[in-house]
N, C-alpha and C positions, 0 to 999 in steps of 0.2 A: 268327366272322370279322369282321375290322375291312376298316374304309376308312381312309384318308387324307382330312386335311380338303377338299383339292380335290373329292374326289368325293362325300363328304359332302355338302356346298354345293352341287355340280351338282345331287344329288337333292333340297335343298331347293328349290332355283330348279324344279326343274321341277315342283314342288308347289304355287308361287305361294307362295313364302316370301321375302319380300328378304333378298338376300345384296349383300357387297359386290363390286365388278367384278372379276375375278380372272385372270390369269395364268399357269400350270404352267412353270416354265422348268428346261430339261434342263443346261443348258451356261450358263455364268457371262455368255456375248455374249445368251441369249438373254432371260437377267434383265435386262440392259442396254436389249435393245430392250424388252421390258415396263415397264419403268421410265420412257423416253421415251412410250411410248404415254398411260401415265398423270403425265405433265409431268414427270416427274424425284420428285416424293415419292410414295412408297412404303413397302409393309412388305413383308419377304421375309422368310420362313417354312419353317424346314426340317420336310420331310414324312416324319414318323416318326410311327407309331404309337404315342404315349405323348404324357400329358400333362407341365404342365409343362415345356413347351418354351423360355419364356421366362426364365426362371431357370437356366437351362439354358446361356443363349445362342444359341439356337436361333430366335430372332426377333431380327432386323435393321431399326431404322426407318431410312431411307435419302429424303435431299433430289435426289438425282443419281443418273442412268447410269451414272458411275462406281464412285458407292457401291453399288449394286447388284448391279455386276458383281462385285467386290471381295467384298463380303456373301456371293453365291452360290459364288463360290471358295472361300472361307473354309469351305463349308458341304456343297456338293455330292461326295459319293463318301467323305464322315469319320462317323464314327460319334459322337452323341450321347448326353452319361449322361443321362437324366434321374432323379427321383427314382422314377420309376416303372418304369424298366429294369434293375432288379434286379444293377445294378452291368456289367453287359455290354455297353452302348451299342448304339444300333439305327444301322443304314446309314443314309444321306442320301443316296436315288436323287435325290429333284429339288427345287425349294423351291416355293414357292406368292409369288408378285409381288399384292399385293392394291393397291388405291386407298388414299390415307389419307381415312379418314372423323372428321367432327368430332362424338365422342360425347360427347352432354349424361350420362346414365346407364348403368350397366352392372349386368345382370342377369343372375342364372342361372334356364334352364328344360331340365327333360330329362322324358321318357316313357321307364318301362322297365316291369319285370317285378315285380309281388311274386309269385313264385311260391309262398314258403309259405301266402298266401289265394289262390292261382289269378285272381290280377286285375291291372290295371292301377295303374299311381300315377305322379302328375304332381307331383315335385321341383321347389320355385322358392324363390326367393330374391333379396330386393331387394341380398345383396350379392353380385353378378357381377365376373365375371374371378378368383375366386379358388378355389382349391383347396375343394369342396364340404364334403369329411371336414374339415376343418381347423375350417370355418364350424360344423358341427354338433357338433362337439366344445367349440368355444369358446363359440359362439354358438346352439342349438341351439334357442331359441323365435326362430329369424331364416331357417329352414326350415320351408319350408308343407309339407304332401303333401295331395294331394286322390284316392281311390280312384276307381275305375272297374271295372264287371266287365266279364268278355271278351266278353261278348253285347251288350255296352251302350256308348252314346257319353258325350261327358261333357255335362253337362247345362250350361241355361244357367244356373242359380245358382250351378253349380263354376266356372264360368268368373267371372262375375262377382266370386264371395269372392275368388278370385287377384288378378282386378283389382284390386280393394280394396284387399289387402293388400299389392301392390305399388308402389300409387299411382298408377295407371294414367286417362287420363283415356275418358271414351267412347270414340274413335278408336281408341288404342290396347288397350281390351279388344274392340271388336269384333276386330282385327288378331290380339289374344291368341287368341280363340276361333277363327279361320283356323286360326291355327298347330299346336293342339291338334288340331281335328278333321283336320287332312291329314293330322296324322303320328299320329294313332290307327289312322285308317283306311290308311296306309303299314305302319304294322306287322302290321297283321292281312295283307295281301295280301304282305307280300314275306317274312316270319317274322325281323323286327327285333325286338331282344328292346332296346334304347336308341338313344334320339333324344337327341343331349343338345345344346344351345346353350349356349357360355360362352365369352364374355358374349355376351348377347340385350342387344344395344343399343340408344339411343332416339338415333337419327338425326334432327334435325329434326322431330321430334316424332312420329315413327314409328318403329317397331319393326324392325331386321334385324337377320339373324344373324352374328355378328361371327365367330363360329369355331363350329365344330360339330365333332361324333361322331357315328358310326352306327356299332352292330355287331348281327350276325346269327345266330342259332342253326344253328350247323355240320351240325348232324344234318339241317337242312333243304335245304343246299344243292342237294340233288339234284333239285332241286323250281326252282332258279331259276339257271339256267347261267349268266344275263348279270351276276348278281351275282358268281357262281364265277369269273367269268373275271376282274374288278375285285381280286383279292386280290393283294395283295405280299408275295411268298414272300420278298422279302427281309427283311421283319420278322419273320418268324418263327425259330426256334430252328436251326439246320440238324439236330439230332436231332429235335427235333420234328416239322419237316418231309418226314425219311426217313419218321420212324415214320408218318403220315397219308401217306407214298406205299403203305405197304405194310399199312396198313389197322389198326394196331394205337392205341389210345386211349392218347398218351403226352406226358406233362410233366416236365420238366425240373427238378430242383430243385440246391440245393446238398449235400446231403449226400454217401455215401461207400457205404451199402450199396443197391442197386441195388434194385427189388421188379418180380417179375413175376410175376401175379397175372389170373385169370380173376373178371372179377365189377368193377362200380365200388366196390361196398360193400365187396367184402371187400377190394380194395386200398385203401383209406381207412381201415381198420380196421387191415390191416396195417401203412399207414404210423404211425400213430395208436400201435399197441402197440411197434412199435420207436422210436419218440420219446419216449412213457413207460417206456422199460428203458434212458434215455440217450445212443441211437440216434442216426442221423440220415439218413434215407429220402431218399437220391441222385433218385427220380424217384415218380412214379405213372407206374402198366403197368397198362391191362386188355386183356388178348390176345383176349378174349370167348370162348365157350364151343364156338369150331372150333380146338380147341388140334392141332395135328399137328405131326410133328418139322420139318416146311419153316416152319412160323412161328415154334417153339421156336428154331430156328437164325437165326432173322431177328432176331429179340427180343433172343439173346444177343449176336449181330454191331454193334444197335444199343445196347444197354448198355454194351459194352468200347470203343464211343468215347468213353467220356466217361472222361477220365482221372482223376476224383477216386473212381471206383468200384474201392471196396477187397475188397467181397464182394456177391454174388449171394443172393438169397431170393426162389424159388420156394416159392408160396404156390399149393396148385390146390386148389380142391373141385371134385370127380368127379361131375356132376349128369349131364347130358348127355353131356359129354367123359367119359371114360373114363380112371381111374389109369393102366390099363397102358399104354393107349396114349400118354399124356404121359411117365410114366416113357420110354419106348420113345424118343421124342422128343429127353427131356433128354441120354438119354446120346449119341443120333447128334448133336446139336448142341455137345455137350463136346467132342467126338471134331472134328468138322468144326473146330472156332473154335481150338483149341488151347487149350482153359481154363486158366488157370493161376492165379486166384484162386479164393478158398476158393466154395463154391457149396453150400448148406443148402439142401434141398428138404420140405415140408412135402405131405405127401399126403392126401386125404381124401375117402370118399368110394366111387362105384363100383369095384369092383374096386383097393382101394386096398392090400391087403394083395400081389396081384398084382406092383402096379407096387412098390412097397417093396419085394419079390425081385429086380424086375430091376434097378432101381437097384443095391440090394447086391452082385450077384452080375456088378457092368458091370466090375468089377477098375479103377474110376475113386474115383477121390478126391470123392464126392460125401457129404455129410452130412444122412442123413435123417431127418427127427424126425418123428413122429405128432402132440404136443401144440403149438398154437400159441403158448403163453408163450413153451419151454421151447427151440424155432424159432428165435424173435425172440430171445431172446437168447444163441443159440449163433449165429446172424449176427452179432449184436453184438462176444459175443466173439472171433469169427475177427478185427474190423478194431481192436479193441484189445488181444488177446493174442494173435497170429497165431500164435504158438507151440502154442497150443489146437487148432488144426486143420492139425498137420502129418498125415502118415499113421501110422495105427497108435492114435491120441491116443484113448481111451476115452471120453470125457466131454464133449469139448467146451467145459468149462469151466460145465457146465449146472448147475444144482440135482436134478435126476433123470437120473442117468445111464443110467437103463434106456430112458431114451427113444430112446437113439441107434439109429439103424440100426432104424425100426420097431419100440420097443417101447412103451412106455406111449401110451393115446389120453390 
């Protein structure tokens, strides 16, 4: 779960982190009056969740009330590309009105997660304001990382080497060692998996936060409501956002075959094998392992909105869930949705020879394969030889045709 930089900021300031004086304005008169408040210069910032906003045009420096009102028109209720919004542009609910501040330097600092050591690490970088990836790719001895384990704070000689290697003078590395220890101990209490400052600016010889980032481990929210309530559904996907109304673990991608899949593993796997057979995996699905025909029918209802889905791939292993009872599922939810693209179901598992009869015997156009290659690329073939999966079509277009219709594991 993200924030918006406004609230981002809120929650540094109330950490005892300087930020700069800031403004939320809804309506173009109300940037206007924030704009007077802070004497006519200003910056106004549209609040989109992506970075990259500035290149964008999505930052406005503004002398005037006028310009500001203007600015926030320009900005408020239009959608933003950035390079980060995957070509779809994010809303513009409201913009952010800040002070202008006169910055001697600009630095990058962020806390997040290494999760493959199960610890902490503290991202910094004497060169701020700019795209991090870009820096570490070009510039890559110009990124510090200091570890940290989850049981432990950072110490004062991590702090200090940062200083150091920032250039930081006393003043400014005790202010450094603040800013660490609040938002170490913020993320341990609220389950923030990234703090990020960019740029962490030297204001008068002191350190604030010029723009920030926070996001949250979703799986936690249930544990912090006043965060839950802080999220703007308008930036998220509107499939996306069906699917987490209705409980199902769902991302959105560009491709064309659809996957719906019990398991995170095994749908990253399935995406993974239809990308390697020349595929291209329209979303990730994990439906989790309470598969029944009222989610089966939810799942498909939220797949066929997306118009670039050319065919469907049901991928299930029968652990818990049950073949038959997912079989049972598929076909009430073919039946309900009106299916009318090709739809490859892959069974395995409990009672899996079960549901592979009922499948077959649904008098429904559904293609069921036992082997996982052999699956993935009779999904494939349905959205490049659609001819392959009319009715009656034996093969699929497969390399073992005996696989159809539950034969080969």
């Amino acid at each position: 779960m993200k924030l918006h930089e406004y609230q981002a900021k809120d929650v540094l300031r109330g950490l005892g982190i300087a930020v700069p004086d800031q403004i939320v304005a809804w309506t173009p008169d109300e940037a206007a009056a924030a704009a007077e408040h802070f004497g006519g210069a200003c910056v106004v910032k549209a609040q989109v969740h992506s970075g990259g906003r500035g290149k964008a045009g999505g930052v406005k420096l503004c002398n005037t009330a006028a310009a500001a009102r203007d600015a926030a028109a320009a900005l408020i209720g239009q959608r933003l590309y950035t390079r980060q919004s995957a070509g779809t542009g994010l809303y513009i609910p409201c913009v952010l009105v800040t002070e202008r501040i006169a910055i001697e330097r600009e630095l990058y600092l962020a806390v997040t997660l290494d999760t493959a050591n199960q610890r902490y690490v503290v991202i910094a970088s004497a060169a701020g304001g700019m795209e991090i990836e870009e820096v570490a790719k070009e510039t890559p001895e110009a990124v510090i990382r200091v570890y940290i384990p989850f049981y432990d704070d950072i110490r004062a000689y991590q702090v200090q080497y940062l200083a150091d290697r920032l250039g930081f003078d006393t003043t400014q590395a005790d202010q450094l060692g603040h800013i660490l220890r609040t938002a170490l101990a913020y993320m341990k209490e609220s389950d923030a998996n990234l703090i990020e400052i960019n740029p962490l600016a030297v204001v008068g010889g002191s350190l604030v936060a010029a723009d920030a980032k926070l996001t949250y481990d979703d799986n936690a929210m249930m544990r912090h409501a006043d965060l839950q309530a802080m999220e703007d559904l308008s930036q998220i996907d509107p499939l996306e956002r069906r699917a987490k109304e209705i409980s199902l673990s769902y991302v959105r991608l560009d491709g064309n075959i659809a996957c719906m899949v019990n398991g995170a593993g095994l749908a990253m796997a399935t995406m993974d094998i239809i990308k390697s057979y020349g595929g291209a995996p329209a979303n990730f699905m994990d439906v989790g392992g309470g598969v029944n025909a009222e989610k089966v029918t939810a799942a498909f209802e939220l797949i066929l909105q997306d118009p670039n889905v050319k065919a469907i791939f049901v991928n299930i292993f029968g652990g818990i869930a049950q073949c038959d009872v997912i079989a049972a599922g598929i076909v009430e939810a073919t039946k309900v949705t009106g299916l009318s693209i090709p739809l490859v179901v892959r069974l395995r598992g409990t009672h899996e020879e079960e549901g592979r009869a009922i499948l077959n015997q649904s008098g429904l156009d559904i293609i069921s394969i036992g082997d996982f290659t052999e699956a993935a690329k009779a999904a494939i073939a349905c959205v490049n030889r659609p001819a392959v999966c009319e009715p009656g079509t034996p093969d699929v277009g497969t390399e073992t045709p005996a696989d159809v219709n539950g034969g080969a594991k």
